[in-house]
C-alpha positions as CSV (number, residue, x, y, z in Angstrom):
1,X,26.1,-2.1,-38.5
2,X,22.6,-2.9,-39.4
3,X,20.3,-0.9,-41.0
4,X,17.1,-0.1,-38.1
5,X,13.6,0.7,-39.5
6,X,11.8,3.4,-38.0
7,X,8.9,0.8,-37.4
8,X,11.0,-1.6,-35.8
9,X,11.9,0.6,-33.3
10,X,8.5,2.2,-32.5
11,X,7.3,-2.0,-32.2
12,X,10.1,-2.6,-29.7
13,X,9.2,1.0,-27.7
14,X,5.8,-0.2,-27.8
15,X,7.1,-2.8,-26.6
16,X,9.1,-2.2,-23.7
17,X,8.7,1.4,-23.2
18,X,11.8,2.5,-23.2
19,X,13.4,5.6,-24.9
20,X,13.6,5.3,-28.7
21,X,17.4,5.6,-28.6
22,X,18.2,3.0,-26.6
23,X,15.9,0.9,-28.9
24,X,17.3,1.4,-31.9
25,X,21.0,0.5,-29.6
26,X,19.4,-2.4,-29.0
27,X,17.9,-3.3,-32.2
28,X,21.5,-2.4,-34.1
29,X,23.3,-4.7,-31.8
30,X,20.8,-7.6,-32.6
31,X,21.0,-7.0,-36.3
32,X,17.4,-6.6,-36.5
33,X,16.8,-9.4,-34.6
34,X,13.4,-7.8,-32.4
35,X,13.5,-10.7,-29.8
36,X,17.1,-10.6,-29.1
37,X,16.7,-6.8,-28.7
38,X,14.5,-7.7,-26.6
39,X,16.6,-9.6,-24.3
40,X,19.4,-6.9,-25.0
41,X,17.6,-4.5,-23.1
42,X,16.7,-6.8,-20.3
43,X,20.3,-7.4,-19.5
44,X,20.8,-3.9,-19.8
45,X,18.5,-3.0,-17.6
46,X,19.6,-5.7,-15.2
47,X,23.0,-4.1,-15.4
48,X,21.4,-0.7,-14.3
49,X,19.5,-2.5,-11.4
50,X,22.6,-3.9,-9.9
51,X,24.4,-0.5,-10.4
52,X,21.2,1.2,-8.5
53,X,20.7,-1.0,-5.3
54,X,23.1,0.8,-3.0
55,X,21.1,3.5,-3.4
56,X,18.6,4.5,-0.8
57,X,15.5,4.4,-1.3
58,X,13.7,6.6,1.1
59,X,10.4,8.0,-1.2
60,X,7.9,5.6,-2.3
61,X,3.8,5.0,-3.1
62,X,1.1,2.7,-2.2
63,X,-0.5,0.7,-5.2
64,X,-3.5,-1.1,-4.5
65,X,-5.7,-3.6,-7.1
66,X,-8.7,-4.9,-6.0
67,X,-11.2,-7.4,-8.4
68,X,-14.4,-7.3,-7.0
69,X,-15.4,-10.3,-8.7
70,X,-12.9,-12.6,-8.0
71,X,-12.9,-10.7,-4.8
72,X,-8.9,-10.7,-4.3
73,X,-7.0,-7.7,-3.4
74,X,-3.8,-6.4,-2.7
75,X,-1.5,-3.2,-0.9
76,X,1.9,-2.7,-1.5
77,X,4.6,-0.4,-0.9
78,X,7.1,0.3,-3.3
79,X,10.4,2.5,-2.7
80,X,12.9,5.1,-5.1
81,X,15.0,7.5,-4.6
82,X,13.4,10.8,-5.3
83,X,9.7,12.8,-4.8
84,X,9.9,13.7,-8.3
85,X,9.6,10.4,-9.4
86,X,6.7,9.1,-6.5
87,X,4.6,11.3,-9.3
88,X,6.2,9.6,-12.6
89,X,2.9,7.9,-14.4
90,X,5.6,4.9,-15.1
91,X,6.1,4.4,-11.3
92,X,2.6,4.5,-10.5
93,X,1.8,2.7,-12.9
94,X,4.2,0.1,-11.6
95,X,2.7,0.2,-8.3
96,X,-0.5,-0.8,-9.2
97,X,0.6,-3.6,-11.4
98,X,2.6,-4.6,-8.6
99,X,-0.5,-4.9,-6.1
100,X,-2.4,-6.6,-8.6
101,X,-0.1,-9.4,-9.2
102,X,0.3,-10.0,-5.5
103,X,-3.7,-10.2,-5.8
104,X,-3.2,-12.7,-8.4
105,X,-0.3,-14.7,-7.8
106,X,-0.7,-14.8,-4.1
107,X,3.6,-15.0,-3.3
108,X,3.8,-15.6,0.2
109,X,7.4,-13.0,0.3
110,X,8.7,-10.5,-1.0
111,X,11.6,-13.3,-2.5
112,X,9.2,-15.1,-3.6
113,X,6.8,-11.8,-5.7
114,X,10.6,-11.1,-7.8
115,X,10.8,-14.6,-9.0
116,X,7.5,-14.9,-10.4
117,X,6.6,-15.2,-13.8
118,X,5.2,-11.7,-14.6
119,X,4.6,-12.4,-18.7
120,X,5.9,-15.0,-21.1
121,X,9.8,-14.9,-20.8
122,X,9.5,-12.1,-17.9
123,X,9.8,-12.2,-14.0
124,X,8.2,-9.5,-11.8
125,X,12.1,-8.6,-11.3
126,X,12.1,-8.4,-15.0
127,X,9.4,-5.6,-14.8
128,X,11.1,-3.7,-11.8
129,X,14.4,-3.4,-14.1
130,X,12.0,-2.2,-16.7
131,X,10.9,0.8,-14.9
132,X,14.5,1.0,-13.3
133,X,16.1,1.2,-16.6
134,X,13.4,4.0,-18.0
135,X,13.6,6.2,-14.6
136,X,17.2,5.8,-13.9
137,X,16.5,4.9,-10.2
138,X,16.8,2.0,-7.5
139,X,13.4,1.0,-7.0
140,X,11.9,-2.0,-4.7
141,X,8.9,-3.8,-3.4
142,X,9.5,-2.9,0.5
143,X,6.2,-5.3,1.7
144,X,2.6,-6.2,0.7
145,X,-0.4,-7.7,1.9
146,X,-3.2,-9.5,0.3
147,X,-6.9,-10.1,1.1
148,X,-10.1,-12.0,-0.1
149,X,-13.5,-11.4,0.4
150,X,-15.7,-8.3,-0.3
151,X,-12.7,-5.2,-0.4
152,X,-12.4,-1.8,-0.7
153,X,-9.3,0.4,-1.0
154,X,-7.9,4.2,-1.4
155,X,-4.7,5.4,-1.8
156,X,-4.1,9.2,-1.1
157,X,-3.6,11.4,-3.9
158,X,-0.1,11.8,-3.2
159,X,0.8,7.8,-3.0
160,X,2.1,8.5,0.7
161,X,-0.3,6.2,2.6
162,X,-3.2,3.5,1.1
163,X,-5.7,1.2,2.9
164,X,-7.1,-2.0,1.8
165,X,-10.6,-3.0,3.6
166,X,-11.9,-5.9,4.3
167,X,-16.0,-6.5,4.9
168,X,-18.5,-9.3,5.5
169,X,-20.7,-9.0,2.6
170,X,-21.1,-6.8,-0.2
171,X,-21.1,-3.2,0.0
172,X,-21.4,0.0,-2.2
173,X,-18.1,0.6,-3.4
174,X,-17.9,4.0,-2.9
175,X,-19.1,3.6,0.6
176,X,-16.3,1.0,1.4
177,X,-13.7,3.9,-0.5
178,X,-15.1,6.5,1.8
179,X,-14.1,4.4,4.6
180,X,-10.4,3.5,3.0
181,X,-10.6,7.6,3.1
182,X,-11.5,7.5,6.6
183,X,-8.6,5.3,8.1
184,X,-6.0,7.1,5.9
185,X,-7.8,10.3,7.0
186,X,-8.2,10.3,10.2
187,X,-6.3,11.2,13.1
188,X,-5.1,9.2,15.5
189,X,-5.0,6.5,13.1
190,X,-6.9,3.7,14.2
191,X,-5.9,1.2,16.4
192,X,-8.2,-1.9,15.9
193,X,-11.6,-2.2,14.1
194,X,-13.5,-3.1,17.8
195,X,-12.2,-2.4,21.1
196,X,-11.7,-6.6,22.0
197,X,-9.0,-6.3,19.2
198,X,-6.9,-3.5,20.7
199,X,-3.6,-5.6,21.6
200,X,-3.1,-6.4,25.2
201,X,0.4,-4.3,25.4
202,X,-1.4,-1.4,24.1
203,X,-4.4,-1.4,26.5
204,X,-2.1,-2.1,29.4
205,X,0.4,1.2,28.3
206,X,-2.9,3.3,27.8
207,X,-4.7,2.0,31.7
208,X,-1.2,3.1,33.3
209,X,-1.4,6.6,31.1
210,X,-5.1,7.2,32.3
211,X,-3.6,6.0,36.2
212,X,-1.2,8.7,36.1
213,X,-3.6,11.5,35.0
214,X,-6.0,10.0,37.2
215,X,-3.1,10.9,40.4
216,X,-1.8,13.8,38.9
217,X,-4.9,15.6,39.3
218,X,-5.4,17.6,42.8
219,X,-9.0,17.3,42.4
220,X,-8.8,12.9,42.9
221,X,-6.7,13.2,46.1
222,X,-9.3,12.5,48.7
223,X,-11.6,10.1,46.5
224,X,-11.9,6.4,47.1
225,X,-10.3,3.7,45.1
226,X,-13.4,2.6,43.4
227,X,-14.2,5.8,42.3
228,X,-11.1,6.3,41.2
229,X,-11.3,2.9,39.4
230,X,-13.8,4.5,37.8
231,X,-12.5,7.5,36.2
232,X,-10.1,5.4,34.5
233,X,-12.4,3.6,32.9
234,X,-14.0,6.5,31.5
235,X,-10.8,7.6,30.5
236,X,-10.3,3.8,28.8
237,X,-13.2,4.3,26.9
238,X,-12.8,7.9,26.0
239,X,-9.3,6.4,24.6
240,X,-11.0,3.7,22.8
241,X,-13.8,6.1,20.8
242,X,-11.4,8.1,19.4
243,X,-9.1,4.8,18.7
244,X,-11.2,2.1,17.1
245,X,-12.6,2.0,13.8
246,X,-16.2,1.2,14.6
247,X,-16.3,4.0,17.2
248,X,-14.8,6.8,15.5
249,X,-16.9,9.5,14.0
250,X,-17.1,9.2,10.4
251,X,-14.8,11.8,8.5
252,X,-17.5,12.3,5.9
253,X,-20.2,12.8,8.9
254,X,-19.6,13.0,12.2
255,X,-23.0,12.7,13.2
256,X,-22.5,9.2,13.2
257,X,-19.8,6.4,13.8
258,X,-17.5,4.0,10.9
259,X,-20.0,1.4,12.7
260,X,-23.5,2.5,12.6
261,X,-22.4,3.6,8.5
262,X,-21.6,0.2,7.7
263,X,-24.1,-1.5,9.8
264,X,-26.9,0.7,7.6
265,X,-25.3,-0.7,4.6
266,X,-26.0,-4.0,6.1
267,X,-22.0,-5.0,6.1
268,X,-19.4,-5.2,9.2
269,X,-15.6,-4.4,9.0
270,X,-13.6,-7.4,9.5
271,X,-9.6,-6.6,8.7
272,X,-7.9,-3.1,7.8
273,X,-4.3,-3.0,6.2
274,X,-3.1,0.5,6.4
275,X,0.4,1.1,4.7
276,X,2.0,4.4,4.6
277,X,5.6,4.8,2.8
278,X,8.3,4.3,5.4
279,X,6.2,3.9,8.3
280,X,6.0,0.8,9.7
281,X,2.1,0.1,11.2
């Protein structure tokens, strides 16, 4: 067996970031040879991948990139196995690459993000094995959206839910992060940034709700049909102020709504994305 160099295998940890022993493995096996190593540990890590992908993975975060002047963005949830690892600096950190190359590369599926070229030699797989092989755990992209246009976006300190905001002009970003803070926030969760937006299925579930509070109280048994007509639609819009966006009081002060905020700021909210880990919006 070859002699390794300290050096050689600080360059290929540098490299791949990946313990030091299983770099100078690596290194030994390729005689030296640092791109063959290289590839070594790739198939390595490949190997651990496969071995890994029966597992469940139940945890996850929510990476999000967004570049302001190219004005692209992206959200995306990635799964493992474990909480301990949700707070790993490795997995976060390949979150966040994650969403960024889905701002980039724009992949139109999930297929389609793994097979892309992620560096020279290196698919966004590739770089999922990476952290697979350092952490020890299955780990996958479980969905992601992408946006253009003027953006802001938060992710919760824990990783456990992220929003990705879309406005019509540009805005203070801190005031747009404040508002990704909101919808994450907030409860109930949104439903729609303006009422006209509320799907049909749900508007029709929430008029038979208000109906049947509207019948169930003793004090609407003797009143006429329009008036009770009436009632409903105060419940309806009751419903919809503390439901969509624009309406809601703003977390940060409730004084006044998500709408009249952003309208001072001379901006209007055009698309929300709201992912939180294994909760499907």
């Amino acid at each position: 067996m070859s002699t390794v160099s300290a050096e050689a295998v600080k360059k290929l940890r540098d490299m791949t970031n990946l313990p030091m022993m299983e770099c100078k493995s690596a290194l030994a096996e390729a005689a030296g040879d640092m791109e063959k190593a290289v590839q070594i540990l790739r198939e390595r890590n490949a190997k651990a991948q496969i071995k890994r992908a029966d597992r469940e993975a139940a945890e996850g975060r929510i990476g999000t990139f967004v570049d302001e002047a190219r004005q692209i963005g992206a959200i995306v949830e990635v799964r493992c196995e474990t909480p301990m690892v949700v707070k790993s600096e490795h997995f976060i950190a390949l979150a966040n690459d994650l969403a960024r190359h889905v701002a980039e590369h724009n992949p139109a599926t999930v297929e389609e993000l793994l097979t892309q070229a992620y560096a020279p030699g290196k698919t966004v797989n590739d770089r999922i094995a990476e952290a697979i092989g350092l952490i020890r755990e299955n780990m996958k992209v479980a969905r992601f959206v992408r946006l253009t246009g003027s953006l802001g976006e938060y992710v919760h300190h824990d990783g456990s839910v992220g929003v990705l905001l879309q406005v019509s002009g540009p805005a203070d970003r801190q005031l747009l992060r404040d508002v990704c803070m909101h919808i994450t926030a907030v409860v109930p969760t949104p439903t729609a940034v303006r009422r006209e937006e509320v799907p049909e299925s749900v508007l029709a579930q929430e008029r038979e709700v208000a109906k049947a509070q509207v019948a169930a109280d003793p004090k609407n048994a003797n009143k006429p049909a329009n008036i009770l007509e009436k009632i409903v639609e105060g419940k309806l819009n009751a419903w919809f102020k503390e439901n969509v966006l624009v309406e809601q009081p703003f977390v940060k002060d409730d004084s006044k709504t998500v709408g009249q905020v952003l309208k001072a700021a001379g901006v209007e909210p055009i698309r929300f994305v709201r992912l939180k880990v294994g909760v499907l919006n």
